[in-house]
N, CA, C and O atoms as a Tinker XYZ file with bonds, in Angstrom:
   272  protein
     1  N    105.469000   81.766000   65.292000    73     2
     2  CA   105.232000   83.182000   65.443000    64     1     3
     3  C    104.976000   83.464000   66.925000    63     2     4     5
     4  O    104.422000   82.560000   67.553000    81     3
     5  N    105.363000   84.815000   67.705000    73     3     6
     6  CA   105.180000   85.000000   68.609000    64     5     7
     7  C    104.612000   86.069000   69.087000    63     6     8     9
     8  O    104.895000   87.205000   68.706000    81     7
     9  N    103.707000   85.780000   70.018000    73     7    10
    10  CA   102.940000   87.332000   70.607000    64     9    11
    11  C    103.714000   88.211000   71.142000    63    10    12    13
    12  O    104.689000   88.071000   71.881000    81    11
    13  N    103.124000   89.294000   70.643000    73    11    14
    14  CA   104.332000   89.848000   71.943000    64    13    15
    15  C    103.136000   91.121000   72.598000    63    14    16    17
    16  O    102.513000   91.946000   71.930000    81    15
    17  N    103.106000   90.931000   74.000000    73    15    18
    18  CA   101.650000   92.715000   73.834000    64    17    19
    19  C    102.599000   93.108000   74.866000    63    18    20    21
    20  O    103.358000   92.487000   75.609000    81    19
    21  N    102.251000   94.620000   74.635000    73    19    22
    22  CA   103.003000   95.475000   75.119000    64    21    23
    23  C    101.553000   96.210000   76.187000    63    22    24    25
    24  O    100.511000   96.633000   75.688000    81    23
    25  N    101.809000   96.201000   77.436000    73    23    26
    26  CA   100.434000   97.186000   78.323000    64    25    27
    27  C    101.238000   98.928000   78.653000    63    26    28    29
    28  O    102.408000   99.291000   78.768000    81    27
    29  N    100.351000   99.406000   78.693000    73    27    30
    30  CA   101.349000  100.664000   79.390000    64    29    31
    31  C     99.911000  101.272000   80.159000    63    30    32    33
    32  O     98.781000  101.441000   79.701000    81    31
    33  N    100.472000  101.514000   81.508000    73    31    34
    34  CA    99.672000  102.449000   82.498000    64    33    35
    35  C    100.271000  103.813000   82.747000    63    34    36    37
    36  O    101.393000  103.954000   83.232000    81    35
    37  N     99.514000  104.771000   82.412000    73    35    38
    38  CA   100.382000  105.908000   83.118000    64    37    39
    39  C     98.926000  106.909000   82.672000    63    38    40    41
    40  O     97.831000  106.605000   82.199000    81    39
    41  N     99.484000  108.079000   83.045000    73    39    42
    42  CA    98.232000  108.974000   82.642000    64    41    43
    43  C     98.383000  110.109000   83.613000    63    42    44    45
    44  O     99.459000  110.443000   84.108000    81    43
    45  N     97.154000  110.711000   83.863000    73    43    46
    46  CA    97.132000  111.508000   85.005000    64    45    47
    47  C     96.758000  110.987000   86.465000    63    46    48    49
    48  O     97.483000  111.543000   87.291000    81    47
    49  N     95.973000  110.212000   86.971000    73    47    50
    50  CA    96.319000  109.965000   88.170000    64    49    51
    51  C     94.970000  110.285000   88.791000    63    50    52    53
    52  O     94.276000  111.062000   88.134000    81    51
    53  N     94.619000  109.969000   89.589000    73    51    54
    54  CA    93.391000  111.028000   90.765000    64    53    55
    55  C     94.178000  112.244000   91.102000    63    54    56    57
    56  O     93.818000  113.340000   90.671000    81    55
    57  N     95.217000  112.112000   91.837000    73    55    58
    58  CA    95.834000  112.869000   92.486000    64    57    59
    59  C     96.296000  114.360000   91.525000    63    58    60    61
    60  O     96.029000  115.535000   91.775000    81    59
    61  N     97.146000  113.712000   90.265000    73    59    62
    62  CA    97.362000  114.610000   89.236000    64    61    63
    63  C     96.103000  115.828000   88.847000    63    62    64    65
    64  O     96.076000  117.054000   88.738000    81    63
    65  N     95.088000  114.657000   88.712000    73    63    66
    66  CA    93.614000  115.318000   88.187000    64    65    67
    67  C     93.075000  116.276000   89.452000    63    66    68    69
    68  O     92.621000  117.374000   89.130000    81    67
    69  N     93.099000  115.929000   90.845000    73    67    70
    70  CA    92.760000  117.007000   91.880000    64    69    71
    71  C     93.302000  118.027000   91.723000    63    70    72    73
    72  O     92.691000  119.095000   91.679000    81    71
    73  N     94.999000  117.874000   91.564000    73    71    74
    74  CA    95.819000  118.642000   91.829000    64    73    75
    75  C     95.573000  119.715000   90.768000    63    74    76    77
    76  O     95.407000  120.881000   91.127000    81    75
    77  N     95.547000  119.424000   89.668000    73    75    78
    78  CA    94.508000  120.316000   88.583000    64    77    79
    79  C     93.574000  120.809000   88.172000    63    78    80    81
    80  O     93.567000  121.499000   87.153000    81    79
    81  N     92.529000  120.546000   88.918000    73    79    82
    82  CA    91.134000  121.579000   89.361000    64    81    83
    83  C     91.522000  122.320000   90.307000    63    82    84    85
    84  O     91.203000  123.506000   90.223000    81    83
    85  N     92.389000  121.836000   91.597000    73    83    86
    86  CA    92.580000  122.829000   92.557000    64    85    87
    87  C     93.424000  123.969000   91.890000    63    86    88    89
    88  O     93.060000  125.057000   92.336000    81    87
    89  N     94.045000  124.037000   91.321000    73    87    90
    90  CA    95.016000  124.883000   90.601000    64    89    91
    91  C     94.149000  125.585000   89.769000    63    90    92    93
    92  O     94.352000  126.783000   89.967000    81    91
    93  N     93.218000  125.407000   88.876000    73    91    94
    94  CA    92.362000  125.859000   87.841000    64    93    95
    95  C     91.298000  126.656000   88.618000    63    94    96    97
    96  O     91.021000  127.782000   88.204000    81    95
    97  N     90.625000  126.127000   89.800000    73    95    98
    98  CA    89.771000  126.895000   90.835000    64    97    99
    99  C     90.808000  127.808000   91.207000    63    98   100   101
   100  O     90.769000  128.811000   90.494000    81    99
   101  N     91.702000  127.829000   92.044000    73    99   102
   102  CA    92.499000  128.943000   92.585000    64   101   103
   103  C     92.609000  129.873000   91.740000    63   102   104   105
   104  O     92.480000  131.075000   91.969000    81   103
   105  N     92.903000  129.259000   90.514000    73   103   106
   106  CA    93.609000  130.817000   89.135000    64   105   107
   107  C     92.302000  131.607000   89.161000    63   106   108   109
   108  O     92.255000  132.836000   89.203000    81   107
   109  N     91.347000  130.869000   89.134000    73   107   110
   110  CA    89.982000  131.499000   88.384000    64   109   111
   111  C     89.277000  132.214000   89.364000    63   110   112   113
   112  O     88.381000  132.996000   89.044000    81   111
   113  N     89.671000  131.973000   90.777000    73   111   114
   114  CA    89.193000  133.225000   92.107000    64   113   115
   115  C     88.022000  132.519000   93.019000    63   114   116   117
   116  O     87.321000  133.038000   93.888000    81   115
   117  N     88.045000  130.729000   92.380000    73   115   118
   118  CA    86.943000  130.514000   92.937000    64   117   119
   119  C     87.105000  129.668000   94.206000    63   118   120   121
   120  O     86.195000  128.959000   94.635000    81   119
   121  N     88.528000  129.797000   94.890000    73   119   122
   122  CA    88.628000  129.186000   96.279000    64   121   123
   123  C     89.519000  130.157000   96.302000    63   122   124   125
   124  O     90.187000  130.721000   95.436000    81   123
   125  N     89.367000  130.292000   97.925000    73   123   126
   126  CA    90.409000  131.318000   98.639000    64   125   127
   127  C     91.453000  130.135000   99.169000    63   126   128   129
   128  O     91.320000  129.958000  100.380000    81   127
   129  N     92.492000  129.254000   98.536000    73   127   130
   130  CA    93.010000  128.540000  100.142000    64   129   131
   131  C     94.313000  128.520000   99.603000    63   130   132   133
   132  O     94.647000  128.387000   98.425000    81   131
   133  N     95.026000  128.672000  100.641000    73   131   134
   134  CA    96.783000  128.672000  100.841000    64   133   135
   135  C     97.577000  127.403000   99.717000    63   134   136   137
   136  O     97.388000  126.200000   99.535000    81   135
   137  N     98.295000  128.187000   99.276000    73   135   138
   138  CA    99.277000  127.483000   97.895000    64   137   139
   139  C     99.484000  126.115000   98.086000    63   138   140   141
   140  O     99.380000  125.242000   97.224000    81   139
   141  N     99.893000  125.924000   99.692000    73   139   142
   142  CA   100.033000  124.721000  100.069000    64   141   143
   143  C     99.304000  123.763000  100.284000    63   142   144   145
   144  O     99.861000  122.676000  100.435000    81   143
   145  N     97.850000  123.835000  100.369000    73   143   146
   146  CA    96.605000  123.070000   99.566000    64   145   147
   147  C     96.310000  122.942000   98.704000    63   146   148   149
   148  O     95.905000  121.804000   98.465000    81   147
   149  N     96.277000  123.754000   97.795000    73   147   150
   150  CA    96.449000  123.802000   96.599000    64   149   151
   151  C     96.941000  122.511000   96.308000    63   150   152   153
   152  O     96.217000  121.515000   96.333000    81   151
   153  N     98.360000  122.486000   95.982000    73   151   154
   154  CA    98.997000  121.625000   95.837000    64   153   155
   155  C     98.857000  120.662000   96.384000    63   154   156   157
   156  O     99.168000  119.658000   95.743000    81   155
   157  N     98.327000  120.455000   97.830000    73   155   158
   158  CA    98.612000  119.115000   98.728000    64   157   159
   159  C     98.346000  117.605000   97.409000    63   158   160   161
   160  O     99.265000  116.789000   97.344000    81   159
   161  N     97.502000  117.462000   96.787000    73   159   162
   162  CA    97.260000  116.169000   96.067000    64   161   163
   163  C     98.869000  115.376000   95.769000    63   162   164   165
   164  O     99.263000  114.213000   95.856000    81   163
   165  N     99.625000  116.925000   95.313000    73   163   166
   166  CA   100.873000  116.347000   95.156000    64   165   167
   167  C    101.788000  116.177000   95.857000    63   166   168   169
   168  O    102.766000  115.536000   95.473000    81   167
   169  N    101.695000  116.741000   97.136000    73   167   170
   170  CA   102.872000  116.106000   97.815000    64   169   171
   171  C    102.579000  115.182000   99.076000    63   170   172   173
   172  O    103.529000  114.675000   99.673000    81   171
   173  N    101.011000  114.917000   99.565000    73   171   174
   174  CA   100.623000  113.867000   99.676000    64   173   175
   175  C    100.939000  112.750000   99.886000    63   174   176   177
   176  O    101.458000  112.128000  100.812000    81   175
   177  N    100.382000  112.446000   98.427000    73   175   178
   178  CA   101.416000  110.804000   98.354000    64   177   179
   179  C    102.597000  110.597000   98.818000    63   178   180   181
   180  O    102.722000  109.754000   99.707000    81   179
   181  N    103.515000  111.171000   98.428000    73   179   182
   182  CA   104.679000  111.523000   98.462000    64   181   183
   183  C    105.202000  111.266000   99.905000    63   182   184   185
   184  O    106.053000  110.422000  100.184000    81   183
   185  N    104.457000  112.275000  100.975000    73   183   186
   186  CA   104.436000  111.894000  102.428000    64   185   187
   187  C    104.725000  110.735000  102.669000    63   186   188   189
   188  O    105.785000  110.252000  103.067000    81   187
   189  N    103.139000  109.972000  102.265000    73   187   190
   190  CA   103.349000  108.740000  102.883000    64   189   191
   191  C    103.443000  107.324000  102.621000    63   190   192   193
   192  O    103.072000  106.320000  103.228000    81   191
   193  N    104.339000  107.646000  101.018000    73   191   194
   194  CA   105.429000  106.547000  100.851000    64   193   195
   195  C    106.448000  106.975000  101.291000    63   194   196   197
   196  O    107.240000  106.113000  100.910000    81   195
   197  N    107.442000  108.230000  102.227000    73   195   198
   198  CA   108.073000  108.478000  102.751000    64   197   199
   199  C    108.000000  107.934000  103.897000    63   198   200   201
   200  O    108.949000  107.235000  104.252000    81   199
   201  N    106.795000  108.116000  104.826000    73   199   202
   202  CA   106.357000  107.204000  106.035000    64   201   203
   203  C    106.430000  105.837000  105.649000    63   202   204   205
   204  O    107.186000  105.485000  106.554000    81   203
   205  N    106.252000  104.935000  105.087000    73   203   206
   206  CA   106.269000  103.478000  104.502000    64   205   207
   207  C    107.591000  103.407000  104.737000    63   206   208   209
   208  O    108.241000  102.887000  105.644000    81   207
   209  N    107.833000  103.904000  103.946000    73   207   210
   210  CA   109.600000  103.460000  103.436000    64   209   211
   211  C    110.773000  103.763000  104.800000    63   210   212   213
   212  O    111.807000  103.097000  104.750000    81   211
   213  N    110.610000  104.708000  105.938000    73   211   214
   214  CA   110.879000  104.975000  106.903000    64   213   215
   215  C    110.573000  103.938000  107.808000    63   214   216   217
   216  O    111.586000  103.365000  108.209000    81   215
   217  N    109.680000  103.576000  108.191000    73   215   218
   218  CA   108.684000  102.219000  108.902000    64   217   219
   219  C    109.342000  100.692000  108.433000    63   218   220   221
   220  O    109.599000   99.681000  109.087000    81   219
   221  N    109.447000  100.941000  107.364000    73   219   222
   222  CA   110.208000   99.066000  106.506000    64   221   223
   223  C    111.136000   99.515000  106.689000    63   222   224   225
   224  O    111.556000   98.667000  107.476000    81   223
   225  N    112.248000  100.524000  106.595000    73   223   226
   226  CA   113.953000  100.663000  107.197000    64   225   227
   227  C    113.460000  100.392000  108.293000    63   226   228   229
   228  O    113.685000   99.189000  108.428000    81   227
   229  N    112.662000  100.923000  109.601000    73   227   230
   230  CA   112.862000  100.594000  110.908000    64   229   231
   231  C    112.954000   99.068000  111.271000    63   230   232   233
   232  O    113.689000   98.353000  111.952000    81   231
   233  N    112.015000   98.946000  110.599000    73   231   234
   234  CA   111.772000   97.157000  110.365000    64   233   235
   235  C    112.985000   95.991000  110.527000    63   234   236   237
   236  O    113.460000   95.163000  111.304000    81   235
   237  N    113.128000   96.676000  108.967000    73   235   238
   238  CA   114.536000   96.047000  108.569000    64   237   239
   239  C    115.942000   96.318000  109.293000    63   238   240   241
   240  O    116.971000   95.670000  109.102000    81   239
   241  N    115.787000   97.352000  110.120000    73   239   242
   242  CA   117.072000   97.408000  110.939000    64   241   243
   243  C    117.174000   96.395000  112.200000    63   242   244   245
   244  O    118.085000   95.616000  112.480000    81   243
   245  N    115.912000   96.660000  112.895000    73   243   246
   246  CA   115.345000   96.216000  113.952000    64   245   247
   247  C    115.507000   94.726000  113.546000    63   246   248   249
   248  O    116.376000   94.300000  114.306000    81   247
   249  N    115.050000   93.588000  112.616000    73   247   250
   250  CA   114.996000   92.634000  112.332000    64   249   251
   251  C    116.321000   91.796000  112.262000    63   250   252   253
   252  O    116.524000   90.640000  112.636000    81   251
   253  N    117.551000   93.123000  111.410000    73   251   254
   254  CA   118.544000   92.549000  111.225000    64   253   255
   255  C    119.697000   92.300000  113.144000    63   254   256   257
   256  O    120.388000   91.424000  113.664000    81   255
   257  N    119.144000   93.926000  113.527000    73   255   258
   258  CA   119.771000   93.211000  114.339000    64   257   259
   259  C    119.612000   92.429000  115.581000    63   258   260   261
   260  O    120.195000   92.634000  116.645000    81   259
   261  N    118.655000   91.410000  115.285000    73   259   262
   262  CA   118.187000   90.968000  116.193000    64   261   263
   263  C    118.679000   89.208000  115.805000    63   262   264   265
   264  O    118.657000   88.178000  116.479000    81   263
   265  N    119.118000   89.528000  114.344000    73   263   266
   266  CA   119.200000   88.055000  114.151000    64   265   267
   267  C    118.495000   87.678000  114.143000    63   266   268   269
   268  O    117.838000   88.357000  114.931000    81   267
   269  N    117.306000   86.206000  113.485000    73   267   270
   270  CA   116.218000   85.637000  114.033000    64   269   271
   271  C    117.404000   84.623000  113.502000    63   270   272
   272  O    117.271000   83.404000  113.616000    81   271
């Protein structure tokens, strides 16, 4: 007989969960701040695995053509 387990991670997130009080405060009148804070939790991250991933291409270009 064989085990088999199955894990699963997913959910809401910190980020998800900020991003949803800030949204819930804004509706409800109880922060004054620009849409684009609001939101920031979510596009955030987003940034700067964009920066990462920009930085390891530089990397990787730089590396390749250098030959080692």
């Amino acid at each position: 007989m064989t085990d088999t387990y199955v894990t699963s991670s997913g959910g809401l997130g910190f980020c998800g969960a900020l991003a949803l009080i800030f949204i819930t405060l804004k509706l409800l009148g109880k922060i004054d701040w620009s849409w684009i804070w609001i939101l920031s939790p979510l596009w955030i991250p987003i940034s700067i695995f964009i920066v990462v991933a920009m930085f390891a291409l530089v990397i990787f270009v730089i590396a390749s053509l250098i030959e080692w």
